[in-house]
C-alpha positions in Angstrom: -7.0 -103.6 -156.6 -6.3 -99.7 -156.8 -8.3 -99.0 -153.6 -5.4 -101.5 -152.3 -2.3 -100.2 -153.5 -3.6 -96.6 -152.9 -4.5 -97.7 -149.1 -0.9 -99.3 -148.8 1.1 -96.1 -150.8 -0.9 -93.7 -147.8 0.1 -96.4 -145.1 3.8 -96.8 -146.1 4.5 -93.2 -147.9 5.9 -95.4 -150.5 5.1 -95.0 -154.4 3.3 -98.0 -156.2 6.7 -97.5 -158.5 8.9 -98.5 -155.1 6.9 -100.9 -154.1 6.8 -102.7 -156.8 11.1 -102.4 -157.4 13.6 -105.2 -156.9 13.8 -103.8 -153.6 15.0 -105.6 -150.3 14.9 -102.9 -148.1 12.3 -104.2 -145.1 10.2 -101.3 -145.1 9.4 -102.1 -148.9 9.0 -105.8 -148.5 6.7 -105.5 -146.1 4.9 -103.6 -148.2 4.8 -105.7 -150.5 3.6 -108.7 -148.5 0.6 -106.6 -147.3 -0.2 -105.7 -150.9 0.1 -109.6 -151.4 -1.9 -110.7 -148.3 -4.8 -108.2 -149.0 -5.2 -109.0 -152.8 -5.3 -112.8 -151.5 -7.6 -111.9 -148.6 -10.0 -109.5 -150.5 -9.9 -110.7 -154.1 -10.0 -114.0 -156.0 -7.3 -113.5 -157.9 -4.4 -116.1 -157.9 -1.3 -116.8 -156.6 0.0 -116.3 -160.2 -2.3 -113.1 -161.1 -1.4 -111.4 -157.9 2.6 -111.9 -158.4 2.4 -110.6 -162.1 1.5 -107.4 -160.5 4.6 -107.1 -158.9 6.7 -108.6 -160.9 7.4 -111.5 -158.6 5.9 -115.5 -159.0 3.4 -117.4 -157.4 5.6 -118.7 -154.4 6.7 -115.2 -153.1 3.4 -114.2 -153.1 2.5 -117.1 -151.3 5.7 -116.6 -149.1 4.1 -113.4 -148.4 0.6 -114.5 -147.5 2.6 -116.5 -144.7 5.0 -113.5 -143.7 1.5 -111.6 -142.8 -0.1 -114.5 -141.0 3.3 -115.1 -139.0 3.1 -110.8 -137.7 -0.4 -111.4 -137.0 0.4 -114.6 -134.9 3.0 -113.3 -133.5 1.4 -110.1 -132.5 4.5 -107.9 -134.2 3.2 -104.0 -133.1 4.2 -102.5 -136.3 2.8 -104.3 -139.0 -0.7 -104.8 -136.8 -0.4 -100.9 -136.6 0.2 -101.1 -140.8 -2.7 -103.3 -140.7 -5.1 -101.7 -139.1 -4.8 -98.3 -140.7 -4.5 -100.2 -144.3 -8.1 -101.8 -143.0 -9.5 -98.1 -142.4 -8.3 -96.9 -145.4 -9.9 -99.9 -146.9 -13.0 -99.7 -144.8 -13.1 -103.6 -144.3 -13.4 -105.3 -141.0 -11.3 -108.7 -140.0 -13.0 -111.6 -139.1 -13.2 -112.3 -135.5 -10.0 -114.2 -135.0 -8.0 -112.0 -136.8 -10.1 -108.9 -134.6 -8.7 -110.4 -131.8 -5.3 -110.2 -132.9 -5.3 -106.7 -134.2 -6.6 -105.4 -130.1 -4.9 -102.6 -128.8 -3.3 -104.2 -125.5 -6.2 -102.5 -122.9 -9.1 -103.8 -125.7 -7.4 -107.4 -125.7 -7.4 -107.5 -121.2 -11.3 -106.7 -121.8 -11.8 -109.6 -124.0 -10.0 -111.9 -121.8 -12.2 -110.7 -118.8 -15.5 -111.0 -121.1 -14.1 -114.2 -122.5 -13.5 -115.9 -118.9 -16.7 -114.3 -117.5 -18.4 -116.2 -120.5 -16.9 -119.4 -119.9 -17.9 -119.4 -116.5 -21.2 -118.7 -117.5 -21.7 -121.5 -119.8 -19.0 -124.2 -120.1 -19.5 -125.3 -123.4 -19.2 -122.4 -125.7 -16.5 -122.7 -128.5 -13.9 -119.9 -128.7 -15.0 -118.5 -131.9 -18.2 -118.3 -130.6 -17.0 -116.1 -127.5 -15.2 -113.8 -130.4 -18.3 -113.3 -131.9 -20.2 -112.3 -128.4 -17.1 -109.9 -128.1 -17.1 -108.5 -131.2 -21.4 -107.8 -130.9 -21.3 -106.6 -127.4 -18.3 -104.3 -127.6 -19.1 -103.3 -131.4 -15.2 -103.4 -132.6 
């Protein structure tokens, strides 16, 4: 858990103290929902445990797990940017999918060549199993 909120105070240039206010300000709540998503991706803490933390309950955190997912989906720039230095800092890797998602825009055109050059190649491989071929051959 420290390794996380001192990755996420370096990220933002916000104090664990600021953070963890009854702050609305967008650049504080999001990060807040990263501190939430990476506790729920990287610990097995609960819902519950990772909101007394921060002073908030179970269904913000959980509101926050989904906020995350939704900038991922949606490929938001600034919070995949937040993302992927708080993943250096934290020296973890995503899984493949969520790799994918976290591409710089000239990475992401080379996996869509690879990925159509693949299916070509052989027409019943599954898409996570392309992400995987990726992932080995271009060693993200």
């Amino acid at each position: 858990m420290e390794q996380i909120i001192k990755a996420i105070e370096q990220v933002t240039g916000m104090s664990w103290q600021e953070i963890t206010s009854k702050s609305q300000k967008n650049e504080v709540v999001i990060a807040r929902q990263l501190f939430c998503y990476y506790m729920r991706k990287l610990t097995k803490r609960s819902l519950a445990q990772i909101g007394r933390q921060i002073w908030k309950d179970h269904a913000t955190v959980l509101h926050s797990v989904k906020a995350i997912e939704n900038y991922i989906a949606t490929k938001d720039i600034c919070t995949l940017n937040m993302m992927r230095q708080l993943e250096q800092h934290l020296d973890i890797e995503s899984s493949g999918s969520e790799r994918i998602h976290l591409m710089k825009e000239e990475d992401l055109n080379s996996f869509i060549n690879f990925a159509l050059s693949k299916i070509r190649e052989i027409p019943r491989i599954t898409n996570e199993e392309i992400v995987k071929n990726y992932v080995k051959e271009s060693k993200l």
